[in-house]
C-alpha positions in Angstrom: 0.0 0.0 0.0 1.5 3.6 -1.0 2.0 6.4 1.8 1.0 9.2 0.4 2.7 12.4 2.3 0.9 15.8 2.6 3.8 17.7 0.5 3.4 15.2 -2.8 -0.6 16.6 -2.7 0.5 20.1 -2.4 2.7 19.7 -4.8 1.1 17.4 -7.9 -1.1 20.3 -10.1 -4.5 19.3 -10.4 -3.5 19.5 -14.5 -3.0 15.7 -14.0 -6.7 15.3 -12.7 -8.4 14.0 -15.2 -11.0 16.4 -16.9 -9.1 19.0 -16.2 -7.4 20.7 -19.0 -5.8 24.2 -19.9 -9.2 26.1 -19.9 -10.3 24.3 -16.5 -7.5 24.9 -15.1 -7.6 28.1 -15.0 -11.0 28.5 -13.9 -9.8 26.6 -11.3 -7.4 29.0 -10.5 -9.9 31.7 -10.0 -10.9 29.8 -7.1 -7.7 29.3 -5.7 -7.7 26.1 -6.7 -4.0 25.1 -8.0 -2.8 22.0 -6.1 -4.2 18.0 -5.7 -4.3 19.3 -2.0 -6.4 22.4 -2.7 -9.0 20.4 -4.2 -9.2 18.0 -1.6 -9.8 21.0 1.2 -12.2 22.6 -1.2 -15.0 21.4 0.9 -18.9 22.4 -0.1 -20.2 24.9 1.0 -24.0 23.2 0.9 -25.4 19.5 0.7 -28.4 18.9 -1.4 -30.3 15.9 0.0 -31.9 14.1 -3.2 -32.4 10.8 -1.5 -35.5 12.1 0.3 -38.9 11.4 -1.8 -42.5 13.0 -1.0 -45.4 13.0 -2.6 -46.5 16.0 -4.7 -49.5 17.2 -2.4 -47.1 17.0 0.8 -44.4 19.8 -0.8 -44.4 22.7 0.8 -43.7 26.4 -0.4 -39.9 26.9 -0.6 -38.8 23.4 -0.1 -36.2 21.8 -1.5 -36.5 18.1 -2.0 -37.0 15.0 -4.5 -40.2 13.8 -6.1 -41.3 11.0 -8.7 -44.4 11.6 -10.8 -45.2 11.0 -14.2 -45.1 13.6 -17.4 -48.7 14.1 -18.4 -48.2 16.8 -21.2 -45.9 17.9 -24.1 -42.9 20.5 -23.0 -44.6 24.1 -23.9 -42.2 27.0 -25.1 -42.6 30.3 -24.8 -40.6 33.2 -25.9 -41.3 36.1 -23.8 -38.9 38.0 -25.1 -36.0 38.1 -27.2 -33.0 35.9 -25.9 -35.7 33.8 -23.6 -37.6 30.8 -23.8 -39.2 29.4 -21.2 -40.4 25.6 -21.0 -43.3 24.4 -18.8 -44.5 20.4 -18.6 -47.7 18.8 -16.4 -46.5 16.2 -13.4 -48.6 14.1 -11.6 -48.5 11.1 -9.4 -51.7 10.0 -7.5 -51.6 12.7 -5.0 -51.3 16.0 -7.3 -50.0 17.6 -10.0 -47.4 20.1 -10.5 -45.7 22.4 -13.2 -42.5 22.0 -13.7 -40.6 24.8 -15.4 -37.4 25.9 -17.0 -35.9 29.1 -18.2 -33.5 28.6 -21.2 -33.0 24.7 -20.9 -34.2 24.0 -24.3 -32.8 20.4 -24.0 -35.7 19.9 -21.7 -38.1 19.5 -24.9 -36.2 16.0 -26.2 -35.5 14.6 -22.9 -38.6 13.9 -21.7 -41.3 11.8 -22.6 -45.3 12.1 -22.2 -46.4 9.2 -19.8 -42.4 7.9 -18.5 -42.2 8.2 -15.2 -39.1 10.8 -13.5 -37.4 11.9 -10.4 -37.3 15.6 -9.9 -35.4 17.9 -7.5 -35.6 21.1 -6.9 -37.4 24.4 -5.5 -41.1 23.9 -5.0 -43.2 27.3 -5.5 -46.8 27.9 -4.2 -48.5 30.6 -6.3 -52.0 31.2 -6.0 -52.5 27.7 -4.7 -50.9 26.1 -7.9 -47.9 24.4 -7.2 -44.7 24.8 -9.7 -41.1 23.8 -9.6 -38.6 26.3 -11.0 -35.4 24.6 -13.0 -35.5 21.0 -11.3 -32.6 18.4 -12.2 -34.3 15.1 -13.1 -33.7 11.3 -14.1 -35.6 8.7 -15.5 -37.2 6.5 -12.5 -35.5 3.1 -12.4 -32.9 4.1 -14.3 -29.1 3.4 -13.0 -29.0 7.3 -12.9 -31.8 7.6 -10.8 -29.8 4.7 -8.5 -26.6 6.9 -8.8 -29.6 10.3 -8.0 -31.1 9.7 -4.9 -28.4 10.5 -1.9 -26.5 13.8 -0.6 -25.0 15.9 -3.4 -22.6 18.4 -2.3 -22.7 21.9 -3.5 -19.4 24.1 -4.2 -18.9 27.5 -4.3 -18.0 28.5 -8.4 -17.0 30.4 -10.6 -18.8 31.1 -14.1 -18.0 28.4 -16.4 -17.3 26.0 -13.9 -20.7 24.3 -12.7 -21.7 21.7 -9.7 -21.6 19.2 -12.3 -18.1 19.5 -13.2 -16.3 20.0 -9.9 -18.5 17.1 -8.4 -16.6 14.8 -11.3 -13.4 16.2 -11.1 -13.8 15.8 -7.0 -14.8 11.9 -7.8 -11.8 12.0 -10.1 -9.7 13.3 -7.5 -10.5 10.8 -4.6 -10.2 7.9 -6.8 -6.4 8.6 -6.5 -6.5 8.2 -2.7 -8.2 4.7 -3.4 -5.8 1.8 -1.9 -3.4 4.2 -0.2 -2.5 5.4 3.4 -1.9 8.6 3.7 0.1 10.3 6.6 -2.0 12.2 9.3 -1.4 15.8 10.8 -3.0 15.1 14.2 -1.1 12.6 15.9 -2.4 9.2 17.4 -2.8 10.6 20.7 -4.8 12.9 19.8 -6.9 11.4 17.5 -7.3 8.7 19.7 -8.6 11.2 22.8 -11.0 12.8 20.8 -12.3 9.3 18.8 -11.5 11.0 15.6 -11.4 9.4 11.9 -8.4 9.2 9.4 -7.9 11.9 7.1 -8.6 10.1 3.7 -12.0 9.0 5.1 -13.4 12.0 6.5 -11.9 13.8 3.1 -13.9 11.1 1.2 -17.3 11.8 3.5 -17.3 15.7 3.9 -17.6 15.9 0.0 -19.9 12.7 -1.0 -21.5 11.3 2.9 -24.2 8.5 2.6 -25.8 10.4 5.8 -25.9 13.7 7.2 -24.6 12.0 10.5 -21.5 11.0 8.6 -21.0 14.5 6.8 -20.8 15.4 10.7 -18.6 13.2 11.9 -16.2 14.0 9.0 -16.4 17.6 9.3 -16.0 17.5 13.0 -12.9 15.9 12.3 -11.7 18.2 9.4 -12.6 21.4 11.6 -10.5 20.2 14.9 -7.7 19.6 12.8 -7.8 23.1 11.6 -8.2 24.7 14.8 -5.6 22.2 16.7 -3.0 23.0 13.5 -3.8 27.2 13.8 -3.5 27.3 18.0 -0.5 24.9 17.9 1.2 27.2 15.3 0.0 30.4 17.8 0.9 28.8 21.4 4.2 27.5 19.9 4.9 31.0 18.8 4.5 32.5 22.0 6.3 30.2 24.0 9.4 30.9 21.3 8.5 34.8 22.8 8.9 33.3 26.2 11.8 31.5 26.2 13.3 34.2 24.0 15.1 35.3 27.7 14.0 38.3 29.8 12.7 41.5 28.1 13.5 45.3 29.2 12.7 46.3 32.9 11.8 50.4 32.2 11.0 52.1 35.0 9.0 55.5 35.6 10.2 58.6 34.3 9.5 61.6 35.9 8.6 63.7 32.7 5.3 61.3 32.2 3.2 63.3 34.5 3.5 66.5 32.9 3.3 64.8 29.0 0.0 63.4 30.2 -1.4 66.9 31.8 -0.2 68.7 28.2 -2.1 66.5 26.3 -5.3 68.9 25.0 -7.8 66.4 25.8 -8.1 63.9 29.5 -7.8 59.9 29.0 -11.5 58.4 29.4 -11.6 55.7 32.4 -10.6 52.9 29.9 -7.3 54.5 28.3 -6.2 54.7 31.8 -6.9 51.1 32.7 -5.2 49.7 29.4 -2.5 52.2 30.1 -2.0 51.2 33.5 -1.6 47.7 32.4 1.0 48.4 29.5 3.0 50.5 32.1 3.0 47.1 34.2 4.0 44.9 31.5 6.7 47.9 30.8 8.3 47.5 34.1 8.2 43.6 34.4 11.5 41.7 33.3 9.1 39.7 31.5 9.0 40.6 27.1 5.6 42.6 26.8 3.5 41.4 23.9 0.6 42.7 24.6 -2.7 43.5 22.0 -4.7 46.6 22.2 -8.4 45.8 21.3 -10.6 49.1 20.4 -13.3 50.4 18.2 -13.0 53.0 15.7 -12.0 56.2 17.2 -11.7 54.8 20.8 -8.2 56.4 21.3 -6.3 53.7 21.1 -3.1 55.6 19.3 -2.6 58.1 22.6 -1.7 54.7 24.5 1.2 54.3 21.5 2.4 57.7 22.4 2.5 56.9 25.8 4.6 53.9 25.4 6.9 55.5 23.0 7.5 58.4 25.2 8.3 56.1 27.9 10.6 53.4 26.4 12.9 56.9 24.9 13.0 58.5 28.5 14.4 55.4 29.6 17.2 55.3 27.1 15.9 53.6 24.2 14.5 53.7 21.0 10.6 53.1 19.6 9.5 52.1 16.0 5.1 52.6 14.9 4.8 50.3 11.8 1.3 51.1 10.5 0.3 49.6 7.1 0.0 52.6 4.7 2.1 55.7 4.1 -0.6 58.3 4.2 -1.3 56.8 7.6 2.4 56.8 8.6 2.3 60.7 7.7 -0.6 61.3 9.8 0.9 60.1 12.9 4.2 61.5 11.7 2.4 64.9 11.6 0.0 64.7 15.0 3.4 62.7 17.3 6.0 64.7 16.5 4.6 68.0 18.0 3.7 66.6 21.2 7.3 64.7 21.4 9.8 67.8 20.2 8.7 69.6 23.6 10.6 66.4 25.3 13.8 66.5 22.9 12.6 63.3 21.2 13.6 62.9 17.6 10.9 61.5 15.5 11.3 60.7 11.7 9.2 58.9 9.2 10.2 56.1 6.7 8.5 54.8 4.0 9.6 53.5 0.6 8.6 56.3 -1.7 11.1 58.4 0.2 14.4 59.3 -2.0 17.3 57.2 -1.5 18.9 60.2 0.4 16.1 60.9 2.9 16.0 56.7 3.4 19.8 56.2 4.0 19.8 59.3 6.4 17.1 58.0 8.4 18.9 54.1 8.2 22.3 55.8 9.7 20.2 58.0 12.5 18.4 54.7 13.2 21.6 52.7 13.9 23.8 55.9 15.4 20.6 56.7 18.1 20.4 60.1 16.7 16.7 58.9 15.7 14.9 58.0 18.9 11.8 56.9 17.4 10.7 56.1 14.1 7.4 55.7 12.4 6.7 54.1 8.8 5.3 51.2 6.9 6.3 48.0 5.6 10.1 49.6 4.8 10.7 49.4 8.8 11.1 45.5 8.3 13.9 45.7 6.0 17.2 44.3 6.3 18.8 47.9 6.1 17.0 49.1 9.0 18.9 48.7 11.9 18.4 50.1 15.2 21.2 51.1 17.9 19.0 50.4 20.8 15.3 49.5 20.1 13.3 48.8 23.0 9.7 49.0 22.0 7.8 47.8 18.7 4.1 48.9 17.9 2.1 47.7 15.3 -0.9 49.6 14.2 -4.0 48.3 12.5 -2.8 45.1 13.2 -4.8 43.1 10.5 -2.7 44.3 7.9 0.5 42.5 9.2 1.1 38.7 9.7 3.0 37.4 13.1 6.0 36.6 10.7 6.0 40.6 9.7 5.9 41.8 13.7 8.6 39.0 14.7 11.2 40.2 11.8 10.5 44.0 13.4 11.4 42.8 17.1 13.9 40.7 16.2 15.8 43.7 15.4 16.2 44.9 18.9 17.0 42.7 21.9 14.1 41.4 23.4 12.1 44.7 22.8 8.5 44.5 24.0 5.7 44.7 21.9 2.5 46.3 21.7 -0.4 45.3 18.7 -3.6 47.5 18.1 -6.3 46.6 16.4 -9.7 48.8 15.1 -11.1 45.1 14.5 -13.0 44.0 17.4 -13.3 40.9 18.1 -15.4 39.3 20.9 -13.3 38.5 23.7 -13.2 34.7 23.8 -12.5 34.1 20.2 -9.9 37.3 20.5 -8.6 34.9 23.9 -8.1 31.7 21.4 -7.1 33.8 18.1 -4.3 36.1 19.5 -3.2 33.2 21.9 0.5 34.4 21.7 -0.9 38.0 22.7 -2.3 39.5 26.3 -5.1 41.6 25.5 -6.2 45.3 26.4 -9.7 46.7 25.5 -10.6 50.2 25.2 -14.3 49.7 25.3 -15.4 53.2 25.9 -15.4 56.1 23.2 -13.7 59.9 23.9 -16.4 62.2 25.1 -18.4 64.6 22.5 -18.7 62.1 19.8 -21.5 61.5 17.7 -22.9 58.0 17.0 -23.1 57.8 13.1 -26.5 58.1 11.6 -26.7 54.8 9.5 -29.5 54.1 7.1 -30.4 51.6 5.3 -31.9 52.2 1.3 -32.9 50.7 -2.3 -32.3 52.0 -5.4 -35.8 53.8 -5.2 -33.9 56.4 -2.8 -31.4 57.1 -5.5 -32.3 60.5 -6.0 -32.9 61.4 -2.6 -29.3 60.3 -1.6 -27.7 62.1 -4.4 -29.0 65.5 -3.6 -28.5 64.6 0.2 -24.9 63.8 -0.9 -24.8 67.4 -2.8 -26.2 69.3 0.5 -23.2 68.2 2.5 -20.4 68.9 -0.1 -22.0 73.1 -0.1 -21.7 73.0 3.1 -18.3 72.3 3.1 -18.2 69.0 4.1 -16.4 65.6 2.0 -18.0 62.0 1.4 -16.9 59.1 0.2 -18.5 56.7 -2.1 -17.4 52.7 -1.5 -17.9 49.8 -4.0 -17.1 46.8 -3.7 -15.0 45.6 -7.0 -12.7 47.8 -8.9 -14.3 47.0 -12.3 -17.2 45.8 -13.5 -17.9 42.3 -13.7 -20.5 39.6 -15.3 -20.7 36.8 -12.9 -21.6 39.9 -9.9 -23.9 42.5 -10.4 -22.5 45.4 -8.3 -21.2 48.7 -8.3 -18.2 49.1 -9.5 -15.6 52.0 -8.5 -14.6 52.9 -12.3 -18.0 53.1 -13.4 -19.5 54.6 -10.2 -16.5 57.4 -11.0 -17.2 57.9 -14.6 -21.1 58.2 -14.0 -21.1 60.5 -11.0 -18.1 63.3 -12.5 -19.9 63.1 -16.2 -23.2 63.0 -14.8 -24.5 63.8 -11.5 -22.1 65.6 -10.1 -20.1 67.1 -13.0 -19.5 70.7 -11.5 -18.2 68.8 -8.3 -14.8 67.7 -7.9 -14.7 63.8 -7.9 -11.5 61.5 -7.2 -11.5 57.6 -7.5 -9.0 54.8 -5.3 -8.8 51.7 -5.8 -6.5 48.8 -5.3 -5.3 48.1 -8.8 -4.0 51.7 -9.2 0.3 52.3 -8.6 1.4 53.7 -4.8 2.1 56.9 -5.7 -1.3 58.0 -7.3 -2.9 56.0 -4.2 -1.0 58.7 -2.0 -1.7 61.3 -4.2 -5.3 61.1 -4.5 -5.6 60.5 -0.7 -3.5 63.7 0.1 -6.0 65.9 -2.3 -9.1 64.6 -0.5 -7.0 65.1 3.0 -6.3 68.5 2.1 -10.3 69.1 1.2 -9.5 69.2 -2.7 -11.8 66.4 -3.8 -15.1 66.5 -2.6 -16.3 63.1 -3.7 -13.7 60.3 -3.3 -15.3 57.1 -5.0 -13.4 54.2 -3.2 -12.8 50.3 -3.1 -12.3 49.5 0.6 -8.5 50.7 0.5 -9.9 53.3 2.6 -10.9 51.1 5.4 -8.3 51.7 7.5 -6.2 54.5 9.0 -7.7 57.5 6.6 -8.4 60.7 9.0 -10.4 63.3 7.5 -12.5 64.7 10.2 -13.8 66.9 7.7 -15.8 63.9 5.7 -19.1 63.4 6.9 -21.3 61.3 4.9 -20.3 57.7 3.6 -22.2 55.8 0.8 -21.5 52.3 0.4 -23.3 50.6 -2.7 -24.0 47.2 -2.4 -23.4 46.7 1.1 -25.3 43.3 1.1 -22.0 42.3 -0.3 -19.9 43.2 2.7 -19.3 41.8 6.4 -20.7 43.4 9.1 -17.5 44.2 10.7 -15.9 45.5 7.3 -19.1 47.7 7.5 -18.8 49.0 10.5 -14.4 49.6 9.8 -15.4 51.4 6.7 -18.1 53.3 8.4 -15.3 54.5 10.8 -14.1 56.8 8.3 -16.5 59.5 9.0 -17.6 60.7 12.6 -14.4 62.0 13.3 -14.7 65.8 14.0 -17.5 67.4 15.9 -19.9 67.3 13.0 -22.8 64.6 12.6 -21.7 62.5 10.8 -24.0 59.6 7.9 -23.5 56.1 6.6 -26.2 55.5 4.1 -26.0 51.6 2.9 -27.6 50.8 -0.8 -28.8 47.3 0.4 -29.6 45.1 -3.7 -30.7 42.5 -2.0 -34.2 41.1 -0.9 -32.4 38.4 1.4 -33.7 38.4 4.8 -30.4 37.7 6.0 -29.6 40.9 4.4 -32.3 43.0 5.8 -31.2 41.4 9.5 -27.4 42.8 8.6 -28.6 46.1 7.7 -30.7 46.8 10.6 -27.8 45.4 13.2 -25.9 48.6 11.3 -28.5 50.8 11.8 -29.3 50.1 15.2 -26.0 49.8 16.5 -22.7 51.9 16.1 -20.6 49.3 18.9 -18.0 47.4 17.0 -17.9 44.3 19.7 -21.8 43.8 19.6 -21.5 44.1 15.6 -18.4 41.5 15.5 -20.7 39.2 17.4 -23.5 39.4 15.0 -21.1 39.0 12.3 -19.8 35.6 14.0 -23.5 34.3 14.3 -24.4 35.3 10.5 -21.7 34.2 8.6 -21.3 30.9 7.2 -18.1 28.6 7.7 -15.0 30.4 5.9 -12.7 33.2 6.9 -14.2 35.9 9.5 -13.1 38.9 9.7 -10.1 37.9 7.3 -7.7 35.6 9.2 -5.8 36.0 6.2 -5.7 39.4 6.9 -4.2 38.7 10.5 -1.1 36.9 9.0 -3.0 33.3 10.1 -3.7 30.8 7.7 -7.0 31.1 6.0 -10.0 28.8 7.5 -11.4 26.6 5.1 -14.2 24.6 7.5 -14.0 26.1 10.7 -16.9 28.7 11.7 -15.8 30.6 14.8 -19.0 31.0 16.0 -20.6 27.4 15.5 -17.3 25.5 16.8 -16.3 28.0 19.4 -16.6 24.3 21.8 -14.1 22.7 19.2 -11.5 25.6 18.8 -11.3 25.1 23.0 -10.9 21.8 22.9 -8.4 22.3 20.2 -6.6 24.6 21.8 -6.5 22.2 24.9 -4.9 19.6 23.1 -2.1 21.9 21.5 -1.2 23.2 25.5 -1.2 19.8 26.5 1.2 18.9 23.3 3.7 21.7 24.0 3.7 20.8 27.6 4.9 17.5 26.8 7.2 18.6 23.8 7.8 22.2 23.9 9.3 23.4 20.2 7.9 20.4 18.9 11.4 18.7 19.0 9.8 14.9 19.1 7.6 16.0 16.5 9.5 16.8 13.2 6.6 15.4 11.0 3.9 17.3 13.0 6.5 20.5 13.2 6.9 20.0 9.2 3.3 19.9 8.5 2.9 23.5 10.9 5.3 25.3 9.1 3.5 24.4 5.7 0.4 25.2 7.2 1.5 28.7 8.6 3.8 29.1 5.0 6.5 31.9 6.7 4.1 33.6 8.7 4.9 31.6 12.6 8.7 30.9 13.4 9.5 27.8 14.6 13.0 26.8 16.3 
């Protein structure tokens, strides 16, 4: 029997699949798809259960489920219009008759016959008491199809081009390979054993085709601890690297901190000064402070920064901000260095479309200690930055920067504490489990004398409405921004699109106005040049993708109009929203909602009715399906493929239970080279492991 190892899946293309050519494969590749291994994890996101038969009068409005009953009519076509034909056919069986019909299937009119008998699955539809089934898939009863028909199907998510039908074969293909093989497992024995948990190859083979629900369980149960055990093994491990690292930087008190704090132009509220007090603590411990700062939009969380800048220089060292854009890095450039020049701290900025002159003079103050702190983007991490005596690293916007991106930054000082703030919030427990190599701070209480956001939610019908409420605002002096959710348009998703939103609003509806467009696919520098025209009030309308959720401060923007919102998260919603409500002025989100969902209209009035970022994360947690909340790609983790933080918050503690207990035992992983292999392919660069 062949072993099969997890690196000879990752690495055999799916091109050897077969059915999978050229075209396919790069279909394929639109979903990510590139490797034996990705296939395998590509799990559905949906099961439909054919194997359950009722009769005709017994389905209900909206159902989804499998019938038999026999054709009693010729297919009918009808051509409404141009470019659509519509077929209808009679069903009965001796409890009721239904319509079945199809919109431009035309193959529907050979493939069925007037008294055969079929199996049918689909939607069922109750309009003015007649029943009708929109679209069904069906076979021919009796048939080895039918046979082959009536279990669980799973459904994938796709791409245009690339049906169910396809990917189900190419899946079947794919498994076929795994037939009469053992295949090495992540989790080991132990652990598998504890937990009474199946192989790898069989719960791969149930989670896509299961006889039973209760098997698609027990497979994905399986499939999801793995995950979680792999991504808290990877986090605990890295922390106790941070631990062992030796002892960090004791600073003491200095006596100028009093006075910085009573200069400020504004008082800390109650929970700056308890998140302060405790980064002060972990400051003067011997122990290395890593230590996350947790706090909604405009809570106040970059004073606390300041704070622990200020301190770490007046103790003889040096302090480096790493915030993920450069218009962002100027901003606190502009607002720190003020407050610090008072104190005879030297502040300079760095960024990579600085000229090679202003760079290498920043390097050489860096490693003389002429430069006592330093703020600037992702050019802080690199290899010519090198500090004389660094004692404290802060990372702003947090979710923008992997673990492997913070590490490199501390590693350039000896054992320099570090502090990590995030405008994401994240509910407590999961924030506990997710950021298990950080302590964590929240400021859960906004600065006095600011306005919760007016959010509304609208339909196309308000269109006008909105436009002249937009063109109110901008005479009275005021900015707004404009978010879509793709850069270009696109045929597979109807939605706004930030080119054409641009193009329609400065040719069209607000031609005399000044309108500027940002967007992800456009070079750095006119990024930062657009962004510094609307900062300094010279665009009125900035149409946007959602570069602009983090960081941007312009207290003088306040009204935000987000176009299909139904096609955001709830916590992106609320980040983006963040962007106005910043001076003293009221301050409007209005959210173009295209959808009829109900889910929809439930995510649109949790916006409306609440401007709290924890008690929107938590909604956003019990909403979403399985997949990647809140981005854990975006917080330098690997990306969740089954997991759903919210449904297996049980599982992700148990998980994380095992991986202590593991590390315990074998701290490092150094009895584990297989396991310690597989954990740095899962985490790719972004955990260290020694």
């Amino acid at each position: 029997m062949n072993l099969i190892a997890f690196e000879d899946l990752k690495n055999k293309s799916i091109r050897y699949v077969k059915g999978v050519g050229e075209s396919r494969l790069s279909l394929f590749e639109k979903l990510d798809i590139r490797s034996v291994y990705d296939l395998l994890t590509y799990y559905p996101r949906d099961y439909e259960d054919r194997s359950r038969i009722k009769n005709i009068a017994d389905l209900e409005h909206g159902e989804v489920c499998s019938f038999e009953g026999t054709v009693v009519s010729n297919v009918s076509e009808a051509r409404p219009r141009r470019g659509m034909v519509i077929s209808k056919v009679s069903v009965r069986d001796s409890t009721g008759k239904i319509t079945a019909v199809w919109f431009n299937q035309q193959y529907v009119k050979n493939s069925l016959a007037v008294g055969s008998n079929y199996i049918f699955y689909g939607k069922a539809d109750r309009k003015l008491n007649k029943l009708q089934i929109v679209n069904p898939v069906f076979e021919l009863a009796g048939s080895d199809d039918m046979k082959k028909s009536l279990k669980i199907f799973p459904v994938y998510p796709s791409t245009k081009n690339l049906g169910q039908n396809v990917i189900r074969v190419i899946m079947q293909e794919t498994l076929k390979t795994l037939d009469g093989t053992q295949m090495e497992d992540m989790l080991p024995g132990n652990v598998r054993k504890k937990y009474n948990l199946s192989g790898f190859v069989e719960c791969i083979k149930q989670i896509h085709f299961p006889e039973s629900f209760a098997q698609k369980e027990e497979a994905r149960y399986r499939l999801v601890f793995e995950e979680l055990f792999m991504l808290q093994l990877g986090l605990l491990n890295y922390k106790s690297l941070a631990a062992d690292s030796g002892f960090g930087i004791r600073f003491h008190k200095p006596p100028e901190m009093d006075s910085f704090l009573q200069a400020l132009p504004f008082e800390l509220t109650a929970a700056q000064k308890r998140v302060l007090y405790e980064v002060e603590k972990d400051m003067e411990s011997e122990n290395v402070m890593n230590r996350l700062v947790q706090g909604d939009v405009g809570s106040g969380k970059t004073i606390i920064a300041v704070l622990a800048l200020f301190k770490a220089v007046k103790c003889g060292y040096q302090g480096a901000l790493m915030v993920p854009t450069e218009i962002l890095a100027e901003q606190h450039f502009k607002s720190i260095k003020p407050l610090f020049e008072q104190y005879n701290i030297s502040v300079e900025l760095l960024s990579s479309s600085q000229p090679k002159k202003q760079k290498q003079w920043v390097f050489e103050g860096l490693s003389e200690g002429r430069i006592d702190v330093v703020i600037g983007t992702h050019a802080l991490i690199e290899a010519a930055v090198q500090f004389q005596k660094l004692g404290l690293v802060v990372t702003d916007e947090q979710h923008r920067f992997g673990v492997r991106q913070r590490t490199i930054l501390a590693e350039k000082g000896q054992n320099p504490d570090v502090l990590v703030m995030t405008a994401t919030p994240i509910p407590r427990t999961l924030a506990l489990i997710l950021y298990g190599d950080l302590d964590i701070s929240i400021i859960d209480q906004l600065p006095p004398g600011r306005k919760p956001i007016k959010t509304y939610t609208v339909n196309e019908a308000m269109r006008e409405r909105i436009n002249k409420f937009i063109r109110e605002k901008v005479m009275e002096g005021r900015q707004v921004y404009i978010v879509c959710p793709l850069v270009e348009e696109s045929e597979e998703i109807e939605a706004k699109s930030a080119v054409i939103t641009a193009e329609e609003i400065s040719n069209n509806v607000f031609k005399d106005l000044k309108v500027g467009i940002i967007h992800g696919k456009m070079k750095a520098a006119e990024k930062e040049a657009i962004m510094k025209s609307f900062v300094a009030g010279e665009i009125s309308i900035l149409v946007s993708t959602t570069i602009i959720e983090v960081g941007v401060n312009v207290p003088n923007a306040t009204l935000m109009v987000i176009e299909n919102a139904e096609r955001f998260g709830l916590a992106q919603l609320h980040q983006l929203r963040g962007r106005v409500g910043r001076g003293a002025e009221q301050s409007y989100c209005v959210l173009f909602n295209q959808s009829k969902s109900q889910v929809s209209r439930e995510r649109m009035k949790i916006m409306s009715q609440s401007n709290d970022g924890f008690v929107i994360s938590e909604k956003d947690l019990e909403i979403r399906g399985p997949g990647d909340f809140f981005g854990t790609k975006q917080h330098g983790l690997p990306e969740l493929k089954i997991a759903n933080l919210y449904r297996d918050i049980e599982v992700l503690k148990l998980a994380q239970e095992s991986a202590k207990e593991l590390l315990e035992i074998d701290p490092g992983l150094k009895g584990n080279k297989k396991l310690k292999g597989y954990l740095s392919n899962y985490f790719g660069e972004k955990v260290t492991l020694s």
